[in-house]
C-alpha positions as CSV (number, residue, x, y, z in Angstrom):
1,X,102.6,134.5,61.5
2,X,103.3,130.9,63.5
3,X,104.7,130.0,66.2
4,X,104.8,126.7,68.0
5,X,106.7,126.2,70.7
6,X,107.8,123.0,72.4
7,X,109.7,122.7,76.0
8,X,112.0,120.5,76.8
9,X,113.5,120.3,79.8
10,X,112.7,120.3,83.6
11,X,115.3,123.3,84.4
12,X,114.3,126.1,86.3
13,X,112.6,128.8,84.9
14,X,115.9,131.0,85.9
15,X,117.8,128.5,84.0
16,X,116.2,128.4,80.8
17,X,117.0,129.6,77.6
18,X,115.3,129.8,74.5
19,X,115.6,129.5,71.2
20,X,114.8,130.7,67.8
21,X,114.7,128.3,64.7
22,X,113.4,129.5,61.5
23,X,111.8,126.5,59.9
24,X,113.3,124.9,57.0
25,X,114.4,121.0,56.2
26,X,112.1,118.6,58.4
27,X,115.4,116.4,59.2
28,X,117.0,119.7,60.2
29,X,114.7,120.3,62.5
30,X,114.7,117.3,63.7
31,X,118.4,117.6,64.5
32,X,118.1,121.1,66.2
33,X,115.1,119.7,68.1
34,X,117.6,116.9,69.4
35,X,120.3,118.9,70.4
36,X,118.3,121.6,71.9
37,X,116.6,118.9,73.8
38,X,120.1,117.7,74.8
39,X,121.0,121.5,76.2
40,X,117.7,121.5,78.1
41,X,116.8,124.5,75.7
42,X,113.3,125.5,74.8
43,X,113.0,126.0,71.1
44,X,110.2,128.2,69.3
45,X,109.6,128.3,65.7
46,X,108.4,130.9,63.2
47,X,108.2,129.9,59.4
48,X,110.0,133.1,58.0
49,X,112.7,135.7,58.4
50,X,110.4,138.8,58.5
51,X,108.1,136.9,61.3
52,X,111.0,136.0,63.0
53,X,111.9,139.7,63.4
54,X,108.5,140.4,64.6
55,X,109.4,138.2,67.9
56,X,112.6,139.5,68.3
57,X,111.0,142.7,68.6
58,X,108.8,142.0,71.3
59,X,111.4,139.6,73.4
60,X,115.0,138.2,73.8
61,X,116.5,135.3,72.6
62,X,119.9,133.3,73.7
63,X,120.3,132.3,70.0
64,X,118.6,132.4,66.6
65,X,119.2,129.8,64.0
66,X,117.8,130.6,60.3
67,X,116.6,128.3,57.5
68,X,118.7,126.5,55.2
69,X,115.9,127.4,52.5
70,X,117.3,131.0,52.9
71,X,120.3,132.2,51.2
72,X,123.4,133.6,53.0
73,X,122.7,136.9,51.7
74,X,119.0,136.9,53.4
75,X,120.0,135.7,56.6
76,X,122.9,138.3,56.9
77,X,120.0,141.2,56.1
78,X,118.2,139.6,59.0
79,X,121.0,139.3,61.3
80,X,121.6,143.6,60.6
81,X,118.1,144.1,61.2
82,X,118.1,142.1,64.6
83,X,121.5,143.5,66.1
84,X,119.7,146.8,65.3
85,X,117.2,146.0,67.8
86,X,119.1,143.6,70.0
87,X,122.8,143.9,69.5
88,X,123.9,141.0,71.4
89,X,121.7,138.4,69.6
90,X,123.5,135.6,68.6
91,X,122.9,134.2,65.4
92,X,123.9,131.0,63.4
93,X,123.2,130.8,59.4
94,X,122.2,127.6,57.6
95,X,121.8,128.3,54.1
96,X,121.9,125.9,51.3
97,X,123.0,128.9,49.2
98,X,125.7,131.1,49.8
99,X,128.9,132.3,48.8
100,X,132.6,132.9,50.4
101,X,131.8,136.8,50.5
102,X,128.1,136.1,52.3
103,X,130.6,134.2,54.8
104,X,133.2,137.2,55.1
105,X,130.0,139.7,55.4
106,X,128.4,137.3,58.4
107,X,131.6,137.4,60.5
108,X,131.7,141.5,59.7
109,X,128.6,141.3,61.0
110,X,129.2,139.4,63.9
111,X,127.2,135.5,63.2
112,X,128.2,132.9,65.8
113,X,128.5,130.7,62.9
114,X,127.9,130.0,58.7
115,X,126.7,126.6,58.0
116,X,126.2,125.4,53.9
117,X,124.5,122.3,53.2
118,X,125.4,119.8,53.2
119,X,127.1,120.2,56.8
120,X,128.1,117.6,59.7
121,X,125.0,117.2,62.1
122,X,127.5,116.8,64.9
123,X,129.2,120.3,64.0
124,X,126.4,122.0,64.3
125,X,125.7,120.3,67.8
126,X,129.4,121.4,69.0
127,X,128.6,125.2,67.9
128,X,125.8,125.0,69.6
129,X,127.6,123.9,73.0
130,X,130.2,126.0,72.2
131,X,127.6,128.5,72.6
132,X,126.8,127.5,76.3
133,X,130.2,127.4,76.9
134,X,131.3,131.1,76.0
135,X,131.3,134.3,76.9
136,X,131.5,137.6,75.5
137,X,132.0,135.7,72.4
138,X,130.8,138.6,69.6
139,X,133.9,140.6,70.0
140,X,136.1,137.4,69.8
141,X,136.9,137.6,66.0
142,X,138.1,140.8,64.1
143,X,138.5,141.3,60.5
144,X,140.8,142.9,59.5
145,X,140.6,143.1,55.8
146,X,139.0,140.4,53.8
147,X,138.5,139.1,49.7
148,X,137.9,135.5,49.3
149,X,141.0,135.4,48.0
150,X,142.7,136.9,51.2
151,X,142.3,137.3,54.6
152,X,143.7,139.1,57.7
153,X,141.5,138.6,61.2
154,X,142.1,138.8,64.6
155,X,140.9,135.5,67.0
156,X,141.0,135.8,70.9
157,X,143.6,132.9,72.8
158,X,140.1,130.8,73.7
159,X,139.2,127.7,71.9
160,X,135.9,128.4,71.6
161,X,136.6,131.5,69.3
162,X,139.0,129.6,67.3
163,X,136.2,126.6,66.7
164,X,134.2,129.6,65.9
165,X,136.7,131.0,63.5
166,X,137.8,127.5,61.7
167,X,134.5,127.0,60.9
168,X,133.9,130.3,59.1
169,X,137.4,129.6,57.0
170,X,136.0,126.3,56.1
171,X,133.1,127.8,54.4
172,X,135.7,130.2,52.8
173,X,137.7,127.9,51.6
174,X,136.8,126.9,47.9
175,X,139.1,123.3,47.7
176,X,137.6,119.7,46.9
177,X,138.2,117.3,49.8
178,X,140.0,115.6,51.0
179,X,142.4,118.8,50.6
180,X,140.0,121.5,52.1
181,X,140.1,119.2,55.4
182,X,143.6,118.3,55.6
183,X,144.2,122.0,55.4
184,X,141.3,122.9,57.8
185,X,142.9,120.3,60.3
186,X,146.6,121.6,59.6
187,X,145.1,124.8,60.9
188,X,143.1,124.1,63.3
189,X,146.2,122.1,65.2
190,X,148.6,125.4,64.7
191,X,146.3,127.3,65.9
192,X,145.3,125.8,69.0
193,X,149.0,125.6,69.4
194,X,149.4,129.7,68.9
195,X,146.5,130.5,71.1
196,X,147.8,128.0,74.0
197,X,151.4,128.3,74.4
198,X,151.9,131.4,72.7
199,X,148.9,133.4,74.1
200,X,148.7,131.2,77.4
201,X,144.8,130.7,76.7
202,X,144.5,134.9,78.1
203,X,141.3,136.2,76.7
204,X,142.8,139.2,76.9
205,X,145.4,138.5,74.4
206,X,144.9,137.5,70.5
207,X,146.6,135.5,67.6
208,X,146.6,137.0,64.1
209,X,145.9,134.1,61.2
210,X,146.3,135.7,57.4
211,X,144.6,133.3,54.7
212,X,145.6,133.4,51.0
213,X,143.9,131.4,48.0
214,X,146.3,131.6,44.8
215,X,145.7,129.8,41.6
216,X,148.4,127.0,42.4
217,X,148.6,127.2,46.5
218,X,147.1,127.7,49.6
219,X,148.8,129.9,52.5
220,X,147.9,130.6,56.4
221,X,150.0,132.4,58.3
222,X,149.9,132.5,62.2
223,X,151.1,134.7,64.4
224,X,150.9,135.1,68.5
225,X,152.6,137.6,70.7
226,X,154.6,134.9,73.0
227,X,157.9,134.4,73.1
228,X,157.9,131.6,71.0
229,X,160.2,128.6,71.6
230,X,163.3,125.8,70.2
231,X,162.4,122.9,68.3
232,X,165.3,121.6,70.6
233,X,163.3,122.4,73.8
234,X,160.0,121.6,73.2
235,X,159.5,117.5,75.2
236,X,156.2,118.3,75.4
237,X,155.6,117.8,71.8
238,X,155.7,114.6,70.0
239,X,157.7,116.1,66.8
240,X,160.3,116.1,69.5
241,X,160.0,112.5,70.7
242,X,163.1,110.2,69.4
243,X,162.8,107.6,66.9
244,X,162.9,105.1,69.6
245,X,160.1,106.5,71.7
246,X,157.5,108.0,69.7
247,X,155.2,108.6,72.5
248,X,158.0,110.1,74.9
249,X,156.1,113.1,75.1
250,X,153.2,112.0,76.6
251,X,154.6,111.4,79.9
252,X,156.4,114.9,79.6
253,X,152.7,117.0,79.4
254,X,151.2,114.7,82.2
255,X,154.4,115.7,84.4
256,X,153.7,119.4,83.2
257,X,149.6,119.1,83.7
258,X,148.9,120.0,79.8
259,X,146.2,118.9,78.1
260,X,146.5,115.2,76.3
261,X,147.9,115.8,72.4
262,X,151.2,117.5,71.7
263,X,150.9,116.2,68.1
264,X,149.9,119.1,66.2
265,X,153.2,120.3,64.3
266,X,153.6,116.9,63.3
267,X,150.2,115.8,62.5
268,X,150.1,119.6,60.4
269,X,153.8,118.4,58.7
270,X,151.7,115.4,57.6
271,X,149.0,117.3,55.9
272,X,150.1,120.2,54.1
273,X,153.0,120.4,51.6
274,X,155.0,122.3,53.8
275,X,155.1,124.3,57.8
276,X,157.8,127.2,58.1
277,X,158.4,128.8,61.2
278,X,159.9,132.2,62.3
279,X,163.0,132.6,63.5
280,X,161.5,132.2,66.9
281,X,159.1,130.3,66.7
282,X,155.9,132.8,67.1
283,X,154.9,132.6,63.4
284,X,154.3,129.6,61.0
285,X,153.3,129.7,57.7
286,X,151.4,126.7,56.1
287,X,151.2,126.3,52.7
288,X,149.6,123.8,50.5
289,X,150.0,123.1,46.8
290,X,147.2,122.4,44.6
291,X,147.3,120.3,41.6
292,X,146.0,121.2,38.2
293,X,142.8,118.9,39.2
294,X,142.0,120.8,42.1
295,X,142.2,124.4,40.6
296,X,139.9,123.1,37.9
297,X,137.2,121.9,40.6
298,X,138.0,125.3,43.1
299,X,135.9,127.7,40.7
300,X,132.5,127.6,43.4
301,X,131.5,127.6,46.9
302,X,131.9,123.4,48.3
């Protein structure tokens, strides 16, 4: 077995965390050797997944990242055999082979995150922040029930899970872009909606989202436990603004101390085929149609 290991940082000993990177892609590790850098993290390397369960044996780490060279299938073996051992490791896949049920199996199994090549440098770096910034974050997602071809989980109201969570329904989702981003964003808005003003950011408190692939269409289905609210009464949100002002709104959250946005019905409206809301407002259902093209190219994992 070998191991380098490379510091990078001049924190404290009391403030440093490690971690684990199972070698792969030279320009990958590059990039994790950046952004670890970035963290002030020390990083050690080990060239497989059996030697990398050897050092998990014998010590702790704040996170464990596996090599694309692996398939999803491997890494999720390793990630049973490591929560065996230590069950609050944390562990993000990179594999450059995988499928949507290696995805489902590595949230059941509680991954931090599922990366496939090829994948956005600077979403992995996010994750990986993400990862400083949380807490508690392994019991943050719940599955439900789960096919590729339907979904039913359970996210906490915190915006780290639900980064956490869009990222594992993007590796789900088998559409061609730009449609499997413009429905990723359509969600991603709705649900930051759901888990803000419907569950009030309370970590104690979670939103149900329910995913369904057919052959012609693409449904998610949100669901919080607030009260919901009136298209009528809603200032704070710029699919409320008038004609004349399109930017109304923005003065409204700044008098009411939100954060900066308030465009995510509209901005979802403008991106899937069609957003439905309950009655009162506490569900919405997106769905998107797919052409005869994009059924045709939606047979394999992106």
């Amino acid at each position: 077995m070998t191991v380098t290991a490379s510091a990078t940082n001049d924190a404290t000993p009391a403030a440093q965390k490690t971690a684990l990177h199972v070698e792969g892609d030279p320009e990958i590790d590059a990039l994790l050797a950046q952004v670890f850098a970035a963290e002030s993290w020390t990083v050690e390397r080990t060239p497989t997944n059996a030697s990398a369960l050897e050092l998990v044996a014998v010590r702790a780490y704040q996170l464990i990242v596996t090599s694309e060279r692996n398939t999803g299938h491997e890494d999720i073996l390793l990630l049973r055999e490591i929560r065996r051992i230590r069950p609050r490791s944390c562990l993000i896949i990179l594999t450059s082979h995988g499928t949507p049920q290696d995805v489902i199996d590595a949230m059941r199994e509680h991954a931090f995150s599922y990366f496939s090549t090829p994948f956005s440098p600077v979403s992995l770096a996010e994750m990986i922040r993400r990862l400083q910034q949380g807490a508690c974050w392994d019991d943050g997602i719940e599955v439900i029930s789960a096919t590729p071809e339907w979904l039913r989980l359970k996210a906490r109201c915190d915006f780290e899970t639900a980064d956490r969570l869009l990222q594992f329904l993007q590796e789900i989702a088998v559409l061609p872009e730009p449609e499997r981003m413009e429905v990723a964003v359509a969600c991603r808005e709705l649900l930051y909606n759901a888990i803000e003003h419907g569950g009030l950011l309370d970590r104690t408190k979670s939103v149900e989202i329910e995913y369904v692939r057919a052959s012609s269409m693409v449904t998610c289905r949100i669901s919080d436990h607030g009260p919901g609210f009136d298209f009528d009464k809603i200032p704070h949100a710029a699919v409320a603004n008038p004609p004349d002002d399109p930017v109304q709104h923005i003065g409204v959250r700044e008098e009411k101390g939100l954060r900066p946005g308030g465009y995510g019905v509209l901005m979802a409206r403008k991106l899937v085929d069609e957003v439905i809301y309950s009655q009162n407002g506490s569900e919405v259902l997106l769905v998107k149609y797919l052409r005869p093209r994009q059924q045709a190219q939606s047979t394999g994992l992106h």
